[in-house]
N, C-alpha and C positions, 0 to 999 in steps of 0.2 A: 239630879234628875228625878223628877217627881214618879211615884210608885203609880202604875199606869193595869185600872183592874181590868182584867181580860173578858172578853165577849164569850168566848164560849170556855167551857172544862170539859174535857174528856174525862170520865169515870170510870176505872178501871177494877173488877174483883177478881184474884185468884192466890192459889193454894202453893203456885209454884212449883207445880206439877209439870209445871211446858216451859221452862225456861227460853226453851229455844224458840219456842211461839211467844213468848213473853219479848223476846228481843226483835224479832220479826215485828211484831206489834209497833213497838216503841223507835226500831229504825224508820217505821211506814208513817209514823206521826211526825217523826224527826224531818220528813220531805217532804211535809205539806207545805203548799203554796201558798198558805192563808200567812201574814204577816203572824211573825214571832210572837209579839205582843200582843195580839190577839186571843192567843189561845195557852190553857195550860192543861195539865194530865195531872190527876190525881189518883193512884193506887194503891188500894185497899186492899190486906194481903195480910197470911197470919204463916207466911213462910220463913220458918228458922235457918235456907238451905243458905251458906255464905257465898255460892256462887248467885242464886235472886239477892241477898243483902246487896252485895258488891254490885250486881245490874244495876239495882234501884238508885244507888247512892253516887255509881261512877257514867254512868249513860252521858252521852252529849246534852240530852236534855236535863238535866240533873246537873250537871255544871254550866249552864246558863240559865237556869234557877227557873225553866217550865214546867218541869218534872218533879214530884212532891209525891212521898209514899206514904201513907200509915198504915201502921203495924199494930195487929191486934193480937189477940191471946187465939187458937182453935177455934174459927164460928163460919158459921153457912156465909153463904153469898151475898145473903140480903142485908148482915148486920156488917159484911165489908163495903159494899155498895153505900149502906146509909155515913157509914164513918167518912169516907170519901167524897160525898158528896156534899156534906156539910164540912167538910175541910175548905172544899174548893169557894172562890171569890165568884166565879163570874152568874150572870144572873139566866145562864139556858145554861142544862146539861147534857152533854151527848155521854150516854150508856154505849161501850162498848164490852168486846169481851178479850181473850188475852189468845184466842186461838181467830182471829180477826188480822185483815192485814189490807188495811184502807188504800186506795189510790190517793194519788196526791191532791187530788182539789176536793175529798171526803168532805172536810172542815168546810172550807170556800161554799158549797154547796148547801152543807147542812144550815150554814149559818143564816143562807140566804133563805132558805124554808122556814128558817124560827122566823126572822123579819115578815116575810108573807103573812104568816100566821103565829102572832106573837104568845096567844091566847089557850095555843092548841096542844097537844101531845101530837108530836110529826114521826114516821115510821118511815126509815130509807126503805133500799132496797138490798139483797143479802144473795149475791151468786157465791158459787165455788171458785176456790184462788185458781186466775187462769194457768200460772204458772203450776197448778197441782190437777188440771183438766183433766192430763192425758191418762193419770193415779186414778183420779176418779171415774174413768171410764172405762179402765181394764183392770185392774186392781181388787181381789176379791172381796167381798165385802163392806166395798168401799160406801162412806158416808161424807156428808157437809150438810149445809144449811141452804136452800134454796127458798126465798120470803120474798114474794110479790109483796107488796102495802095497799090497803091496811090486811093486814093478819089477826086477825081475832085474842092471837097468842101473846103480844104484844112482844117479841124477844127483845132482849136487852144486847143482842148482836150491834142493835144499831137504830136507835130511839133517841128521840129527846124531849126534854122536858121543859116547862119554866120552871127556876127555883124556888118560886112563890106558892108553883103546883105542889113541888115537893112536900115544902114544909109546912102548906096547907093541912095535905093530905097525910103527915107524918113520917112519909118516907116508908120504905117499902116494911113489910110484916118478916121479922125475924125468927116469928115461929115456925116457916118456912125451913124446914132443918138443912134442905139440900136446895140445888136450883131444879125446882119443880113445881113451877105456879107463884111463886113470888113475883113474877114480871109481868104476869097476867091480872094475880091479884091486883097491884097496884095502878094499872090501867084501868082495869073495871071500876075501881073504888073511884077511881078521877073521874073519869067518864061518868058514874051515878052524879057526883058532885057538881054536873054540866060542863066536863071538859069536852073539848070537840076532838076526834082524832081522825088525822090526816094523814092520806098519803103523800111519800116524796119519791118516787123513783128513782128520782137523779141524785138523790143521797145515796150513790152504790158506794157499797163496800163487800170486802172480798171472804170467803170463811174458808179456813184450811179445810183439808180434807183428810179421813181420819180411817187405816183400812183393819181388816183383820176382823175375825168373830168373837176375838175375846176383849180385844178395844170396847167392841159393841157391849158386850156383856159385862165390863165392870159399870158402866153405867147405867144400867138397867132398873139397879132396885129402887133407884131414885124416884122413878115413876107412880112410888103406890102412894106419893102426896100426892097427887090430883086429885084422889077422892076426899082431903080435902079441901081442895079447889072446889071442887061443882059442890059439894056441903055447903060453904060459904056463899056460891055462884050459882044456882042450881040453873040459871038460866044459860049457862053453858052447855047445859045437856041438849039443847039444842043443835049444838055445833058437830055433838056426838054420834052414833050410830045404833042401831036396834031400839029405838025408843029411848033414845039419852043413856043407857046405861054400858055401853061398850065404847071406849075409848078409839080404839083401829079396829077395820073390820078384820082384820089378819087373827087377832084376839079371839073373837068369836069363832072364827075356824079351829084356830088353834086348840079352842077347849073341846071342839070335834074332836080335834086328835087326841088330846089325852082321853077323852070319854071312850073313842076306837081301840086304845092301849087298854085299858079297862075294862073293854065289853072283848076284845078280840080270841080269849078262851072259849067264849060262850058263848057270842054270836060272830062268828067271822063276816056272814052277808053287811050287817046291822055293825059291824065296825069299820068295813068299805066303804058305805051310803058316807057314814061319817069323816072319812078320812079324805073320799075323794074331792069334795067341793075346797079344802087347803090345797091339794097338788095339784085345781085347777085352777085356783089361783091365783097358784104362782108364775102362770103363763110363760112363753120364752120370751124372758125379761130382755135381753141383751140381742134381737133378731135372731133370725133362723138358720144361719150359714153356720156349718159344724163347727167354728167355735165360739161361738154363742152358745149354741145350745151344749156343749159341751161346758160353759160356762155356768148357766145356768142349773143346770145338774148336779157340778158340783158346791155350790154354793145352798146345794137345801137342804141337806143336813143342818147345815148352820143355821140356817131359816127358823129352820121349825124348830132349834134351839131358843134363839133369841127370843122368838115368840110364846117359847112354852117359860121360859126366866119371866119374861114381861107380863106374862098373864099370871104366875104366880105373885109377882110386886103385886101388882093389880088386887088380887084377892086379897092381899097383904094386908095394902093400904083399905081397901071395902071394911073389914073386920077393925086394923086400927083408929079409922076414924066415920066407923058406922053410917057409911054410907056405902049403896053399892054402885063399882065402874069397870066394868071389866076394861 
């Protein structure tokens, strides 16, 4: 039986950090309705853990020979992303992520948006996993990924590419040390080079949902690569706040409140003015019915934690790569 090259590759990077979202992922691929031969999964991954070896190598898809991992030495995102993607045969690639958990006709769909627009960079669409809804709406602190298209950001949630874009363009920038602007970088660089990008809404797929304020906070430092992002991008600053140079407006408050922490010996008036326009905010996020706002309450402590980590990245990264973004 002659060796039959697949239409689409799914691209996978991770650390092996989520295993259990890692297998979530790959059972969600394993039911797609797009024919077998169609499609293959390529994951790029620098995890030594022997229960990800044993995932990657004994999966259903991994014994019917869809599923194909390489294995790097310690490296960001970008440099697993480009390994895998030039592993993979077929000539579109769909970028997913490992805390991702596609519906069945993901593929079916995606595939029919490259056809449309063969030429294009194509951006699905990104809700929270229904099955983790009810999480994500009582759950403290709770996060996911919510991506109308086109997104500016380009996330690698659930993107696709021509292969010919890829390795035009080189593939994504490794200097990228974390995942923070590599996905945007390499849409911007395409798009200068006359790539079109398109939205696909009906390319849904689903993102786990992630709760807790210290979840939140290990990934926080990540963020002081964006400065530079808009270094490289400056016309991103556009997309930004305060005259391009504030990242979220939550940031600029936040540096109210440290500057209120600071001034609140010496001027308590002049630490209020400062501190109130954060607590006003933060509005009653969750409605007004007692527990909501009992919700709401308790979750700002964490708040204006999260906010004060990120706005330090923030200055982090301004100083690292001499530009400024709060």
């Amino acid at each position: 039986m002659p060796d039959v090259t697949p239409a689409i590759a799914v691209v996978v990077a991770t650390n092996g950090a989520r295993p259990i979202r890692l297998r979530w992922l790959l059972n969600a691929l394993e039911e797609q309705d797009l024919d077998p031969g169609e499609f293959e999964v390529v994951i790029g991954h620098d995890s030594a853990d022997p229960a990800v070896v044993s995932l990657l190598r004994d999966h259903p898809l991994a014994r019917r020979g869809t599923l194909r991992a390489v294995s790097l030495e310690p490296t960001g995102p970008a440099a697993k992303r480009n390994a895998a993607w030039r592993a993979a045969r077929a000539p579109v690639i769909a970028f997913t992520d490992d805390d991702v958990r596609p519906p069945a006709g993901w593929l079916r769909a995606a595939l029919a948006a490259h056809r449309a627009h063969p030429d294009a960079i194509v951006q699905g669409q990104t809700q929270p996993d229904p099955g983790e809804l009810e999480i994500y709406q009582r759950a403290p602190h709770a996060r996911t990924q919510q991506i109308v298209p086109p997104d500016v950001m380009a996330q690698t949630c659930n993107i696709l590419y021509p292969r010919a874009m890829l390795e035009a363009a080189g593939g994504f920038d490794a200097s990228y040390p974390d995942a923070a602007g590599e996905d945007v970088d390499l849409a911007l660089r395409c798009r200068a080079a006359g790539a079109a990008y398109v939205a696909a809404p009906e390319v849904l797929t689903y993102h786990a949902v992630e709760t807790g304020v210290w979840t939140r906070l290990r990934g926080t430092w990540r963020w002081q690569h964006l400065a530079l992002l808009v270094r490289r991008h400056p016309e991103l600053r556009r997309e930004m706040h305060c005259g391009g140079l504030v990242w979220k407006p939550g940031h600029a408050r936040a540096a109210g409140v440290v500057a209120a922490a600071l001034l609140a010996r010496a001027a308590a008036v002049a630490a209020a003015a400062l501190t109130l326009p954060y607590l006003a905010s933060t509005g009653l996020r969750y409605g007004r019915g007692p527990r909501a706002v009992v919700r709401t309450a308790t979750e700002l402590p964490g708040r204006v934690l999260v906010d004060a980590v990120e706005l330090a990245a923030m200055v982090r990264g301004s100083i690292r790569h001499r530009t400024l973004l709060l």
